[in-house]
C-alpha positions in Angstrom: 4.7 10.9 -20.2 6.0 8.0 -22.0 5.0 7.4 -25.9 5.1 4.0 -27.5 6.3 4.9 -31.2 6.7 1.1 -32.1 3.1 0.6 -33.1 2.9 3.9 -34.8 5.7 3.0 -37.3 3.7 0.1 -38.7 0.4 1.7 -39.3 1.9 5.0 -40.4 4.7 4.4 -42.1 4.1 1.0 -43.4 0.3 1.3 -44.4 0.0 4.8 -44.8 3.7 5.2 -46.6 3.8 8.5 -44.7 7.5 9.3 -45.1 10.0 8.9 -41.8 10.6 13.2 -41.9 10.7 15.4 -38.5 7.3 17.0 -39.5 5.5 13.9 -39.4 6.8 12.5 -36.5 5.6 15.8 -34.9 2.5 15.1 -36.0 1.9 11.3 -34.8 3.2 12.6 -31.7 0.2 15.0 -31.4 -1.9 12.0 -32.2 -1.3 9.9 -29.7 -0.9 12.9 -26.9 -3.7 14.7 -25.0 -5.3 17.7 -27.1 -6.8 21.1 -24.7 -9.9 20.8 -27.0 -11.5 17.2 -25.3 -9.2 16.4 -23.1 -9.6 12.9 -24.1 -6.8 10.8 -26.2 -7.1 11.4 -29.3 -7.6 7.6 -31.9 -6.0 7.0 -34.8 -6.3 9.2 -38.4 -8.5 8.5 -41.0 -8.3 7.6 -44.3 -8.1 11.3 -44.8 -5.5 11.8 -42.5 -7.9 14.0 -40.7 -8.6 13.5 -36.8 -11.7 12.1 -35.5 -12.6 11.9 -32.4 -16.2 11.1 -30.2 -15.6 10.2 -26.5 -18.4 8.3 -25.8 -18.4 6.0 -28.5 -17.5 2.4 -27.8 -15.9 0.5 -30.1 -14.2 -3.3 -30.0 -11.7 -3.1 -32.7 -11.5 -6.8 -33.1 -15.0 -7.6 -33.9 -17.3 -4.6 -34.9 -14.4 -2.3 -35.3 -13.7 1.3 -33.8 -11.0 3.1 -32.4 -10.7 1.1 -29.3 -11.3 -2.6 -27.9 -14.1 -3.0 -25.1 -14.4 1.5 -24.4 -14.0 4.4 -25.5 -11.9 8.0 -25.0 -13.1 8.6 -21.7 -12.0 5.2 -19.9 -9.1 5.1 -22.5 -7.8 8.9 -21.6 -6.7 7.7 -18.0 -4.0 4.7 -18.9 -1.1 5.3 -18.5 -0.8 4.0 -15.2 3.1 3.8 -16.1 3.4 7.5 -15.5 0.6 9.1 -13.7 2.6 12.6 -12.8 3.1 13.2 -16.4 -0.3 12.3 -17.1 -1.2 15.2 -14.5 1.2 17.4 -16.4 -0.4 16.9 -19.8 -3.8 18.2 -18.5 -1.9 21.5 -17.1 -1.8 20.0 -13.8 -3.6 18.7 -10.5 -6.9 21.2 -10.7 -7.2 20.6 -14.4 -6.3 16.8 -14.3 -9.0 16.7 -11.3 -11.9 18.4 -13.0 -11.5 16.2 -15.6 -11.9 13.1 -13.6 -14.5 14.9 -11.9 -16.4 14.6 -15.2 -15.8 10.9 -16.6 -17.6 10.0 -13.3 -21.3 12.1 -14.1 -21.0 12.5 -18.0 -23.8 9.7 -19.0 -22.7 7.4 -21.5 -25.2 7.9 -24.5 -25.6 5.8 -27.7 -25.3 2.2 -28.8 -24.2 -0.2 -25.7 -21.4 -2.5 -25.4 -22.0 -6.0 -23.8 -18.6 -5.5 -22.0 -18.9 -2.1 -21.4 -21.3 -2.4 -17.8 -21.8 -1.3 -14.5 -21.5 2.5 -15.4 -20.8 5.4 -13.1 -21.4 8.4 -15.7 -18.8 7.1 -18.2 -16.3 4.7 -15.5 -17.3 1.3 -16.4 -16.6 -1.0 -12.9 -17.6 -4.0 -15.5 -15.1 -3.8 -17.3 -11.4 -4.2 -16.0 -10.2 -0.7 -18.1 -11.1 1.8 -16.0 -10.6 -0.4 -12.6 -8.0 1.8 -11.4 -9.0 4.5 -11.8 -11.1 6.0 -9.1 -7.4 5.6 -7.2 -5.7 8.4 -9.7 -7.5 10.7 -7.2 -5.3 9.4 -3.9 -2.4 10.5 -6.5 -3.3 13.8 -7.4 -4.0 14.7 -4.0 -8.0 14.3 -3.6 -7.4 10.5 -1.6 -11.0 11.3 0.1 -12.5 10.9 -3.1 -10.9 7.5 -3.4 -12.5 6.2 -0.6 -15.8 7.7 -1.0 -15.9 5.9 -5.1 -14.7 2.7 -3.4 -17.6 2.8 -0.8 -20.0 3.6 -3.9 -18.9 0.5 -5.8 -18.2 -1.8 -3.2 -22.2 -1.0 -2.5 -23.3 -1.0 -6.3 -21.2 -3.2 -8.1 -21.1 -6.3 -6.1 -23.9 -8.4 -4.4 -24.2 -11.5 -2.9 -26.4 -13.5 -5.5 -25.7 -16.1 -8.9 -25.6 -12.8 -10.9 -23.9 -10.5 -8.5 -21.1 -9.1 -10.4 -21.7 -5.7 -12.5 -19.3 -7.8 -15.4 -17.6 -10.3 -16.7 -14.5 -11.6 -14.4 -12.4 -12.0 -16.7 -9.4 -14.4 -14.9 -10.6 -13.4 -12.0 -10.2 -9.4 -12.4 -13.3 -8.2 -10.8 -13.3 -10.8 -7.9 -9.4 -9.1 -7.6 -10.4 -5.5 -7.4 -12.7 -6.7 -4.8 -10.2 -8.2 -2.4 -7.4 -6.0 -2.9 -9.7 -2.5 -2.5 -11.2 -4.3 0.4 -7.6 -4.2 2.2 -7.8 -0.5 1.2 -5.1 -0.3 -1.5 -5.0 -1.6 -5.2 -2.1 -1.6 -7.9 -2.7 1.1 -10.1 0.6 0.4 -11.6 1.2 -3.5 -11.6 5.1 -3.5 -12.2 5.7 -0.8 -9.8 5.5 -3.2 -6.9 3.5 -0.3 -5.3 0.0 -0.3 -4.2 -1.8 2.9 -4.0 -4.1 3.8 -0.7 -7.6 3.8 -0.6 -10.0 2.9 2.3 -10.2 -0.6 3.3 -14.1 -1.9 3.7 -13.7 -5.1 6.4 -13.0 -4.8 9.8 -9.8 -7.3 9.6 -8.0 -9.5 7.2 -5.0 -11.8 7.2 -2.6 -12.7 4.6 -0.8 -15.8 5.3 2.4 -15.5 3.8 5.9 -17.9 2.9 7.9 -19.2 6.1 4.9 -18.7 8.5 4.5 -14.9 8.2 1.5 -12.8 8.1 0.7 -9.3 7.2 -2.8 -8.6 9.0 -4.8 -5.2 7.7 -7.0 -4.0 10.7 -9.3 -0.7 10.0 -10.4 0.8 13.4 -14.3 2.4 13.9 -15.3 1.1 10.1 -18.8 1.8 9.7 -21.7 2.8 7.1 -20.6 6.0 8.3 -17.2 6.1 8.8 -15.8 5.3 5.4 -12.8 7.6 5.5 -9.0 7.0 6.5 -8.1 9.7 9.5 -4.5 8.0 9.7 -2.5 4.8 9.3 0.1 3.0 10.8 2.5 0.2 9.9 3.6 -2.1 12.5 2.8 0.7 15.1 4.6 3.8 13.4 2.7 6.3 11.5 2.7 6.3 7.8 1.7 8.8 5.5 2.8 7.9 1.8 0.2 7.7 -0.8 2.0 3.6 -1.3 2.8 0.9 0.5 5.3 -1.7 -1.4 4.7 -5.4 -2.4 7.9 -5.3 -0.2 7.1 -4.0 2.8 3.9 -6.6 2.4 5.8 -9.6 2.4 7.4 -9.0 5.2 4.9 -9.5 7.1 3.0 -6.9 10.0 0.0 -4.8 10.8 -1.2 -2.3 8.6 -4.2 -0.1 11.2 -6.3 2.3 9.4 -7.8 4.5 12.1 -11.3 5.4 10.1 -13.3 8.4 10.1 
């Protein structure tokens, strides 16, 4: 896992005046990492230099102040879509890193609301475009069923077809972009990765028209209320099993089957 030390140096060393030794790099280092005790990341230090730390409370730094902007630990804890197998190594692994994500999903959100903090799942907030990859970090650490089962669950919960039909705000377009993208059954959980991680698609067929004529069509055989899991896929009639498919192998153009289940 990655760790951004940039920011750290300002608030630490240039407000606090903490001096640059070894020992107190260690300790910003265990700050910003992923403590056994919550199991959520850990803010910043107070004016104590003492650790605080309460998962469910939201917070928007810029306006009524807190340890985060529009969230809290639990939506927080799962960004670093840069380097999701060392986020699974943090937690001790993929049973540990599961059970975890199990939880963010039926641990109810208690105390004061946030107006951008909606359309809650136990503390996932579909509303709000933080935790809107994350019901795919399951496909990655092996539970892809689950994937497609939360997928279903918000495609049904989260979206309707009315003037006040979105669970949020959609911001630049964000919400309406989850929507099309998960309903082609895959979604960027990493953006500059030029991958796009598996889930299930939810319409029978879609077409992307693409430069010089081409088009990549995404079919999903036997979709139904009931069948809302992938059994297989193929790309342009050979089978493919990785967890991704590339922007790449997109723009090229083809047929992407899902045979559902």
């Amino acid at each position: 896992m990655m760790i951004m030390l940039l920011p750290i140096w300002h608030v630490v060393w240039v407000k606090r005046k903490m001096p640059l030794t070894l020992r107190n790099v260690l300790t910003i280092i265990r700050i910003f990492s992923i403590r056994r005790r919550s199991s959520c990341v850990r803010a910043k230090l107070t004016e104590l230099g003492k650790l605080r730390l309460i998962p469910s409370a939201l917070a928007h730094s810029e306006s009524v102040g807190g340890d985060y902007t529009e969230g809290n630990a639990w939506q927080y804890t799962w960004h670093v879509q840069h380097d999701v197998p060392g986020l699974i190594q943090l937690f001790g692994g993929e049973k540990p890193f599961l059970n975890k994500l199990d939880s963010l999903f039926t641990v109810k959100l208690e105390g004061e609301s946030l107006a951008d903090v909606t359309g809650l799942i136990g503390q996932y907030a579909h509303g709000n475009e933080p935790s809107h990859h994350v019901t795919y970090l399951y496909a990655l650490a092996g539970r892809p069923e689950r994937t497609q089962e939360l997928v279903r669950e918000i495609f049904d919960t989260q979206y309707k077809n009315k003037p006040d039909g979105l669970c949020g705000n959609d911001d630049c377009g964000q919400m309406s972009a989850w929507y099309m993208l998960s309903a082609m059954g895959f979604y960027p959980v990493d953006p500059v990765s030029a991958e796009y991680v598996f889930g299930a698609p939810q319409l029978p067929k879609m077409t992307l028209h693409l430069a010089d004529g081409k088009t990549f069509t995404i079919i999903a055989e036997n979709l139904s209320k009931e069948h809302k899991y992938v059994d297989s896929i193929t790309l342009n009639g050979e089978p493919y099993t990785k967890k991704t498919i590339s922007h790449e192998d997109i723009v090229k153009g083809g047929t992407l089957v899902y045979k559902m289940k």
